[in-house]
N, C-alpha and C positions, 0 to 999 in steps of 0.2 A: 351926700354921696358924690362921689368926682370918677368919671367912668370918660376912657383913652379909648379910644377908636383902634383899633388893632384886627387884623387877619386870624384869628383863632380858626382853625383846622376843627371839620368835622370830628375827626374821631375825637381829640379833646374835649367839643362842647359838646358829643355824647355821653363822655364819662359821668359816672352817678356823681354829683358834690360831694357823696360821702366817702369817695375813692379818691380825692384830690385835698391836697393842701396848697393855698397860694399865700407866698409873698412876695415883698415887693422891697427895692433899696433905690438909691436916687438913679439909679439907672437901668435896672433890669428887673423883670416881673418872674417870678420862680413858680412851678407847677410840681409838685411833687403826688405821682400816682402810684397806686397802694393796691392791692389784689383785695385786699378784704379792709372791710371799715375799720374794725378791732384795729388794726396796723396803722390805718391813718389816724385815729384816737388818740392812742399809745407813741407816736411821734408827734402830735401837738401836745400832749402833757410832757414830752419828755424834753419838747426842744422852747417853751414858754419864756421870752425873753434873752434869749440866744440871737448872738448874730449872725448873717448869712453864712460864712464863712464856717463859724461852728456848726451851724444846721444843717451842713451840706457834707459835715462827717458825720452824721449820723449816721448810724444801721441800728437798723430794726431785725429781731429773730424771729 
């Protein structure tokens, strides 16, 4: 495990894990938060091997 020292904000480190999706590219860490787990599910099957760039046109309905 390799874990970065960073300022994460309360409401962030309160969100459920199962409301958040995180990635990560050489320079920037991504948070993507979901109202319901089903949605963040349904955006990890849907963006599996996508790069940032694509991932970040995602929508979810």
């Amino acid at each position: 495990m390799i874990c970065i020292k960073a300022n994460i904000t309360k409401e962030l480190g309160d969100i459920d894990d199962e409301s958040k999706a995180i990635y990560h590219s050489k320079n920037t860490v991504c948070f993507f938060i979901f109202k319901k787990r089903k949605q963040r599910h349904e955006f990890v099957e849907r963006t599996k091997g996508m790069l940032k760039v694509e991932r970040e046109t995602v929508c979810l309905k």
